[in-house]
Backbone bond lengths (Angstrom), bond angles and torsions (degrees), N, CA, C in turn:
res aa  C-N    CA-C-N  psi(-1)  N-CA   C-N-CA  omega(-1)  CA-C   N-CA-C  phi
1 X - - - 1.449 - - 1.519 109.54 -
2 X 1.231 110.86 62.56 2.004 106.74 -170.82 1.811 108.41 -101.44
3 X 1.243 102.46 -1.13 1.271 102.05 -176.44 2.098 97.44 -121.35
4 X 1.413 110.36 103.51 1.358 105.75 -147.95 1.772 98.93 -103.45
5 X 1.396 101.70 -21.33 1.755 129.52 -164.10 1.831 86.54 -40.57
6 X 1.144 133.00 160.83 1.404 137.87 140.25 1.442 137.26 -141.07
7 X 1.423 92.85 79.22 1.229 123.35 164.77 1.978 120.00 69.59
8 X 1.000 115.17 174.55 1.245 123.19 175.68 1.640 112.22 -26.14
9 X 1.552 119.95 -76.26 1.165 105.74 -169.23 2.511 100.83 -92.34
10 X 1.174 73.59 99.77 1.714 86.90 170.59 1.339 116.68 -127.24
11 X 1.075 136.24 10.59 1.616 142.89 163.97 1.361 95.54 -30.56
12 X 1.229 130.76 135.68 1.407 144.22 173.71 1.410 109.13 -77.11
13 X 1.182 122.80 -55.05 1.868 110.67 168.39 1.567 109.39 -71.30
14 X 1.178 126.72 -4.55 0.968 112.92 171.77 1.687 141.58 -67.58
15 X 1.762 82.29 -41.56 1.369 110.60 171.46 1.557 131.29 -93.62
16 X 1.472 86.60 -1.93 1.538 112.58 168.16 1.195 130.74 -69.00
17 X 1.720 97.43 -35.85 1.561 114.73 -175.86 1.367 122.46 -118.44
18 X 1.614 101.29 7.59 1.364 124.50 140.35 1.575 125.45 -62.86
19 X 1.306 98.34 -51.44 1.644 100.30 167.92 1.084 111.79 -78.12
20 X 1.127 140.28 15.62 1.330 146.65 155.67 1.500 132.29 -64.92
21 X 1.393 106.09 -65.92 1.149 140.13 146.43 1.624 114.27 -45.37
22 X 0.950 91.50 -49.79 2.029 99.09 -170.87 1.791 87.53 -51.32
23 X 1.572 101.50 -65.17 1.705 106.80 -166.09 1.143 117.22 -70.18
24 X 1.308 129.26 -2.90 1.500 145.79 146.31 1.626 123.68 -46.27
25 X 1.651 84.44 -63.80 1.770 92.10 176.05 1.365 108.26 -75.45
26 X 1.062 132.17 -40.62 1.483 147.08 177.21 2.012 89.43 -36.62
27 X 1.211 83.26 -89.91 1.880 90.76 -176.06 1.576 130.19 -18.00
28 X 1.688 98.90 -43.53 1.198 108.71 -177.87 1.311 110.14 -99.65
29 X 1.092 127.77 -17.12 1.890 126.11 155.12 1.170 112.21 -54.65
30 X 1.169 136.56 -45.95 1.580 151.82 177.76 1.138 129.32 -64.56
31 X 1.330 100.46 -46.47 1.612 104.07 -175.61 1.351 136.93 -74.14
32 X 1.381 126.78 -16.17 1.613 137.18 170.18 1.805 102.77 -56.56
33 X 1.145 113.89 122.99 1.363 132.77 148.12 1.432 119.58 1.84
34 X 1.335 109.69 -70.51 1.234 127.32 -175.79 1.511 114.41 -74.20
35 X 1.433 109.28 -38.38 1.388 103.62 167.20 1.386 128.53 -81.21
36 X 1.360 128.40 -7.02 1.561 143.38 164.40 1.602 107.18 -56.21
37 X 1.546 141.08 -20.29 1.145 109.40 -146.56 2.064 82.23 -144.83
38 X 1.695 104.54 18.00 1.384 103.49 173.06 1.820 106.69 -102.61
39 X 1.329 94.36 121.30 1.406 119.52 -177.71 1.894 110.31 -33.39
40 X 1.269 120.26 138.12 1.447 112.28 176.29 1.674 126.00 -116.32
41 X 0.742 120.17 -170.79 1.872 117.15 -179.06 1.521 113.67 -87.44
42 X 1.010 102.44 18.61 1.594 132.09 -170.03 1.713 103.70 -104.93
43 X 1.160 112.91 -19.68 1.580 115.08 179.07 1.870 130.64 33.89
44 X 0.738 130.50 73.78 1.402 132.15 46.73 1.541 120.11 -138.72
45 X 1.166 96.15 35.10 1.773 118.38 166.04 1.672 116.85 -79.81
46 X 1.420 98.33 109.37 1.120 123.86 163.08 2.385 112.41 -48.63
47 X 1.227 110.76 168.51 1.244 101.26 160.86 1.283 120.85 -75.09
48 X 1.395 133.91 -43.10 1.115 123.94 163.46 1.697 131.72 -25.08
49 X 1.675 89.05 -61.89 1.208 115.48 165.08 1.852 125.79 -35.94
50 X 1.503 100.27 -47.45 1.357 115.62 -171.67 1.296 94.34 -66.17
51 X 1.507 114.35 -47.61 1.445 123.54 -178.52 1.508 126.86 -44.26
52 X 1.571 102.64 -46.48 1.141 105.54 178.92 1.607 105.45 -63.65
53 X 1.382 126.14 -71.39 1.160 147.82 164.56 1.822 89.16 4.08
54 X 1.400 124.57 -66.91 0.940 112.51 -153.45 1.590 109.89 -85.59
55 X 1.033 120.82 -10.30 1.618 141.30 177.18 1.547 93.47 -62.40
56 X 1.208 122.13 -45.79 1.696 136.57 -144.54 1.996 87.25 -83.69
57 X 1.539 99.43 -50.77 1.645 109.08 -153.97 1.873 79.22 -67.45
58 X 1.345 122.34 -66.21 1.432 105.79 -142.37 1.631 100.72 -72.02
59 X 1.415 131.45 -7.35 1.842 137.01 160.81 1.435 93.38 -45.95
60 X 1.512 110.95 -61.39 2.056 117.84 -175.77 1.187 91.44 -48.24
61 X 1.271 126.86 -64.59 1.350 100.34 -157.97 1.480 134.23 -72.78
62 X 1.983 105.64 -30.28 1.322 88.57 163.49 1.926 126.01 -72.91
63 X 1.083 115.29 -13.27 1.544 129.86 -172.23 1.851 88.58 -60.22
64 X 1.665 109.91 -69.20 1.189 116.42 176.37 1.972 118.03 -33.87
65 X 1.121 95.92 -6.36 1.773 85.57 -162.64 1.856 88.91 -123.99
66 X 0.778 85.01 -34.30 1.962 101.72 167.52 1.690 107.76 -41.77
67 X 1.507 104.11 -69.45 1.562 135.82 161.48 1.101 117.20 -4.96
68 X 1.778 102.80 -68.52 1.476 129.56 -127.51 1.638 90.15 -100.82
69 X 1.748 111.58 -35.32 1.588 108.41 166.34 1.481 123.16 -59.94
70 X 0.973 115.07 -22.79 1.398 121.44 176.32 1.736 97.94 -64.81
71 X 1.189 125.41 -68.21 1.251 114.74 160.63 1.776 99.14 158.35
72 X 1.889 97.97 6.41 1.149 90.18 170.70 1.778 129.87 -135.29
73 X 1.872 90.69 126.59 1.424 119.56 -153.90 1.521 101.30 -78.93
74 X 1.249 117.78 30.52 1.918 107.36 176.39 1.291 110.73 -93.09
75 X 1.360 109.38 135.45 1.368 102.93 -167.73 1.865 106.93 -67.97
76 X 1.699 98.93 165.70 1.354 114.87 -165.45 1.521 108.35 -61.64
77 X 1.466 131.32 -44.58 1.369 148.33 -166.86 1.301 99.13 -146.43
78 X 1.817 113.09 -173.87 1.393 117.82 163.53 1.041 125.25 -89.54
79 X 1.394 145.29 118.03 1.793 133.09 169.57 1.104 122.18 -10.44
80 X 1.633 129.85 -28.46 1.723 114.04 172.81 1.740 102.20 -106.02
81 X 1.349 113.88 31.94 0.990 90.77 -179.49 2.267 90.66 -119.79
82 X 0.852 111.93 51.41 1.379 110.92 -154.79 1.548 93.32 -115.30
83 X 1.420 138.67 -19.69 1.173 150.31 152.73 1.463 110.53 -51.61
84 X 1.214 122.06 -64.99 1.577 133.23 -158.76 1.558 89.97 -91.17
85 X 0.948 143.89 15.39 1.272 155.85 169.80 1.462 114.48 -92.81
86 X 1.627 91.92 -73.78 1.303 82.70 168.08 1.612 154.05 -86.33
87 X 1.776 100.85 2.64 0.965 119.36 175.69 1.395 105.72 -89.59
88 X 1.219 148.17 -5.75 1.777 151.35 142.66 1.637 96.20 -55.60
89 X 1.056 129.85 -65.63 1.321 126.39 -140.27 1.595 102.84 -84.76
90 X 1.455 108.32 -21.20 1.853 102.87 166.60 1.197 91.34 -76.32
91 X 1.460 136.95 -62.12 1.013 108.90 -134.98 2.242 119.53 -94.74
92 X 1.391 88.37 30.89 1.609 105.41 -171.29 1.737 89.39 -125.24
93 X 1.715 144.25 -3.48 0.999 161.35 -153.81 1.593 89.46 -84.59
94 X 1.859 108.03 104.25 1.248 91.63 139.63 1.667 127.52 -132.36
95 X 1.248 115.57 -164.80 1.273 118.47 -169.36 1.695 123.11 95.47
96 X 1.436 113.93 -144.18 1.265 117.99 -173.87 1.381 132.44 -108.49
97 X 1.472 134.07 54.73 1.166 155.61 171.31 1.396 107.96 30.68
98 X 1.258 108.28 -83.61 1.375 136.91 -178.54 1.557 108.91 -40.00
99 X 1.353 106.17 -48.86 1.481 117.53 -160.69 1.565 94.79 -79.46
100 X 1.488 112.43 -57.46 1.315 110.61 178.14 2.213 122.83 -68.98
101 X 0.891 108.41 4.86 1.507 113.80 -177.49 1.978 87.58 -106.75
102 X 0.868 114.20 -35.24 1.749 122.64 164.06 1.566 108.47 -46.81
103 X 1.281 110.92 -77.66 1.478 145.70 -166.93 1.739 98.03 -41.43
104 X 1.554 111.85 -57.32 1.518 124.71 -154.22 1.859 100.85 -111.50
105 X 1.196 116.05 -10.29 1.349 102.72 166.07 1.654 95.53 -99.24
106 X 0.822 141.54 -11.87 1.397 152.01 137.25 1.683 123.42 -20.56
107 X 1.453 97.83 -58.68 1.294 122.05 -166.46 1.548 97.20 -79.94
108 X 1.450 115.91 -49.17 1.300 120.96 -175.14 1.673 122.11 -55.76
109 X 1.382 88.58 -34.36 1.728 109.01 -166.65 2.040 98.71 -63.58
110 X 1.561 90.48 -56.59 1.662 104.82 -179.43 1.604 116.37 -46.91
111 X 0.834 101.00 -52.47 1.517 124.30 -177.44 1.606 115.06 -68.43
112 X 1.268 116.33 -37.11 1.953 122.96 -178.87 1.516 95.94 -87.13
113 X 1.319 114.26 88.98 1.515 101.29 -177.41 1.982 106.02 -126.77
114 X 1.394 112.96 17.98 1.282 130.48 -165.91 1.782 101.67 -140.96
115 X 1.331 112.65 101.26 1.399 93.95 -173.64 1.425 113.24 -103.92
116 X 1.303 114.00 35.23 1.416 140.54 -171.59 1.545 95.23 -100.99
117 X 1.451 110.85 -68.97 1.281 125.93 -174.13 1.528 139.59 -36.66
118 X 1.465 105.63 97.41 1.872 108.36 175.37 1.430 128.82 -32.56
119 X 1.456 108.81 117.89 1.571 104.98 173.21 1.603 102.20 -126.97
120 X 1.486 96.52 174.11 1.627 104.99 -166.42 1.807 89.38 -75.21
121 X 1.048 99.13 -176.44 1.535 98.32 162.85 2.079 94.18 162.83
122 X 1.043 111.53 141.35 1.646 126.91 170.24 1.419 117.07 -15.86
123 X 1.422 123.29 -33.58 1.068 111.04 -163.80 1.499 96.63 -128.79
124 X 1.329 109.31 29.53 1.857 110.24 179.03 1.800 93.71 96.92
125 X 2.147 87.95 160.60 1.296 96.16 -179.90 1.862 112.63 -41.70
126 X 1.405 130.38 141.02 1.477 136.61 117.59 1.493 128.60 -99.96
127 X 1.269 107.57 176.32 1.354 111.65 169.18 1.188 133.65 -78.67
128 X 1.064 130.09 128.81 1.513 119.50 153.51 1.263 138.55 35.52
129 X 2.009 78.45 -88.52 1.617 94.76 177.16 1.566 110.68 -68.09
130 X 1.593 118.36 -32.39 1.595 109.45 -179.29 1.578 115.32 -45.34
131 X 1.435 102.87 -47.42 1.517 102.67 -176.90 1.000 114.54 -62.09
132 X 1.451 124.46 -61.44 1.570 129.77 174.88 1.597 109.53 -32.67
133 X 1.335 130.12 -24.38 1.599 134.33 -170.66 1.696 90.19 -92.34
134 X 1.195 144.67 -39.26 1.120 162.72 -84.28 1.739 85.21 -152.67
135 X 0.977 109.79 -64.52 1.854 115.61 -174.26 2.113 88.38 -77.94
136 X 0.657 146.62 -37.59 1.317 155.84 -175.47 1.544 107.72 -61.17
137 X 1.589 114.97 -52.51 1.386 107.21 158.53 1.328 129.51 -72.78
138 X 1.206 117.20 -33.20 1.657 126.97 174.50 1.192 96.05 -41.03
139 X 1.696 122.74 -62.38 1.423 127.95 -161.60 1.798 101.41 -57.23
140 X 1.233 130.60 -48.66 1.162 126.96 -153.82 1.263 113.71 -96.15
141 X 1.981 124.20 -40.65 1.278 107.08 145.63 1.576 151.82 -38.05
142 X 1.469 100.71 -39.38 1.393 115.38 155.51 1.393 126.70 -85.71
143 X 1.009 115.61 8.84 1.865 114.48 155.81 1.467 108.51 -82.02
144 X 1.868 99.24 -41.27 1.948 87.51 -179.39 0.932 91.49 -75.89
145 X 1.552 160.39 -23.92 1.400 133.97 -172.18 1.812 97.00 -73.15
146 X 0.977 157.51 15.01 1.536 158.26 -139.89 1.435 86.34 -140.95
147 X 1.463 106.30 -79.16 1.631 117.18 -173.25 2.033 113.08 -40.77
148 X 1.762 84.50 -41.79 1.638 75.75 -172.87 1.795 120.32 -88.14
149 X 1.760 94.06 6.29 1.363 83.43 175.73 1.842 102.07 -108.62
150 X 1.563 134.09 20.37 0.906 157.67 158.32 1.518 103.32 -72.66
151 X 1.384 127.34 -43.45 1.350 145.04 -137.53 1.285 148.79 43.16
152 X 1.394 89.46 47.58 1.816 123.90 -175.40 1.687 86.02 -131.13
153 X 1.947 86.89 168.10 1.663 108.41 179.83 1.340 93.96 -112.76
154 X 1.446 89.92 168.16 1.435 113.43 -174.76 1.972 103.06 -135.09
155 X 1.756 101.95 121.85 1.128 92.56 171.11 1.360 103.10 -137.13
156 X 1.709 131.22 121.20 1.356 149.98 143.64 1.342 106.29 24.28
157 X 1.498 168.97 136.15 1.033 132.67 99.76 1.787 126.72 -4.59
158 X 1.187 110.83 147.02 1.589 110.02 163.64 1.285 122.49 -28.33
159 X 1.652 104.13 -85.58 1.363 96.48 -175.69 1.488 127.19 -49.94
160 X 1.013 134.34 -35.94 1.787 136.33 150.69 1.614 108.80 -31.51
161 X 0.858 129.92 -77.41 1.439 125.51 162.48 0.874 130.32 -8.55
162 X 1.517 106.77 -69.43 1.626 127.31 -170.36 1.669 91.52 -83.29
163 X 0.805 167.72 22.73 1.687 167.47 -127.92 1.435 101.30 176.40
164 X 1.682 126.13 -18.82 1.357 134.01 173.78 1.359 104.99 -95.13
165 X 1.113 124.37 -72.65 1.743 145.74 -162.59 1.742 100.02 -46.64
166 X 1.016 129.64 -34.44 1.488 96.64 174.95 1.647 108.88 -87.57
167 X 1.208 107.50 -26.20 1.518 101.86 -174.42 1.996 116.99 -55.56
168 X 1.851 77.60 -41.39 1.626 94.08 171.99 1.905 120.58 -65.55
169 X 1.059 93.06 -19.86 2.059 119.70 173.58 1.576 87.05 -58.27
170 X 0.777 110.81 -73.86 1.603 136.57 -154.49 2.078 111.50 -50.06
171 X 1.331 87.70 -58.88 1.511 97.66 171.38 1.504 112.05 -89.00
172 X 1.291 128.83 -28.17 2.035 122.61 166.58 1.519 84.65 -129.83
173 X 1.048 105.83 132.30 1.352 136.95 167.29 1.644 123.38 -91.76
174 X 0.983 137.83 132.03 1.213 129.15 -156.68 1.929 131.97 129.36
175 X 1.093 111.09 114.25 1.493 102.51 -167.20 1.759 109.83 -45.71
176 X 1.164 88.36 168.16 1.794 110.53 -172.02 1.767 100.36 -85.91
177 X 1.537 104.93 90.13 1.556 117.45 174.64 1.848 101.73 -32.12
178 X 1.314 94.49 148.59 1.568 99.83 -175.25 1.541 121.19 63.88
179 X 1.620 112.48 -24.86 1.509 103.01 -160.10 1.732 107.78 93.61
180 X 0.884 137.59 -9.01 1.199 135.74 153.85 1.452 133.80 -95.71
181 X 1.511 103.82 114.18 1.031 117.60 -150.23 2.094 106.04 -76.23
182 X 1.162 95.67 -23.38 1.659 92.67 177.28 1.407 115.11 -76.30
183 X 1.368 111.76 -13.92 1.653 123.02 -177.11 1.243 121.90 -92.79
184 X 1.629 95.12 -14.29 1.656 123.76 164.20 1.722 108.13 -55.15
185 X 1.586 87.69 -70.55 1.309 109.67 -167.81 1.524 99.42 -44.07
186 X 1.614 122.99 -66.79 1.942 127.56 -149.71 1.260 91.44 -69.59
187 X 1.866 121.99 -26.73 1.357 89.59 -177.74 1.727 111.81 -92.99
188 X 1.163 129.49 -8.81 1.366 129.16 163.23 1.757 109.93 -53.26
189 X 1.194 122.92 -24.18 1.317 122.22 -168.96 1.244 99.60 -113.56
190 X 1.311 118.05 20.99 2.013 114.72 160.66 2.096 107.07 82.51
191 X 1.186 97.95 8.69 1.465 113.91 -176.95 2.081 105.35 -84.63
């Protein structure tokens, strides 16, 4: 990961208040009753489930940056171990999803206030801003996983997109099938 920059639109408040919004809409896609307990493409995670899942990832991430002030940048686990990771930690998850994916993308937001700044992370130190791009897709891939287990789509605003697509450049390489760059992205992420 030595080339960390992401792309054209990388303004740091920009993408800040993208994930803002992202965990905004996220919240309120999620949260109805009825939609908590409809199965997702995530197998055998419920929405709730997904929910939690994501409560768990953005805790990693602020814990990860927590870490890294101490002064130490080793990553948390190994990169293939990020599956079996997270399938323990949904499924030992208790409490209130919603409240806690609130609480810790919350925590993360307060806390990432240097987007210069080295944090530990799985695959060796990144920046900041990588993660912050990084929690930004989490939010928006897993809304279309929300939408499509609703049975509606979910598509990004622009700037989300364009604030995704190079990062997604970066890790699958390869033009955007069709010319669409969001179809780029779900299918770079196994969607």
């Amino acid at each position: 990961m030595a080339d960390t920059s992401c792309g054209a639109v990388n303004e740091w408040d920009t993408v800040v208040d993208l994930v803002r919004r992202e965990l905004r809409d996220f919240v309120a896609a999620a949260s109805p009753a009825t939609v908590q307990t409809l199965p997702t493409r995530c197998s055998p995670w419920t929405v709730r489930d997904l929910t939690a899942h994501m409560a768990i990832t953005f805790r990693r991430f602020a814990d990860m940056l927590v870490q890294s002030r101490t002064g130490d940048l080793s990553p948390p686990f190994r990169a293939d171990e990020i599956t079996a990771i997270n399938v323990r930690q949904v499924e030992s998850f208790a409490g209130d999803p919603i409240r806690d994916l609130q609480t810790q993308a919350g925590r993360f937001l307060s806390l990432a206030s240097d987007p210069e700044e080295m944090m530990a992370h799985q695959r060796g130190p990144i920046p900041v801003r990588l993660q912050m791009h990084f929690a930004l897709s989490e939010l928006a891939l897993h809304r279309h996983d929300v939408e499509e287990a609703k049975g509606s789509d979910y598509r990004p605003p622009e700037p989300v997109i364009l604030a995704l697509l190079p990062v997604w450049e970066k890790l699958r390489p390869g033009a955007p099938p069709s010319g669409d760059p969001w179809q780029h992205v779900l299918g770079a992420s196994g969607r």
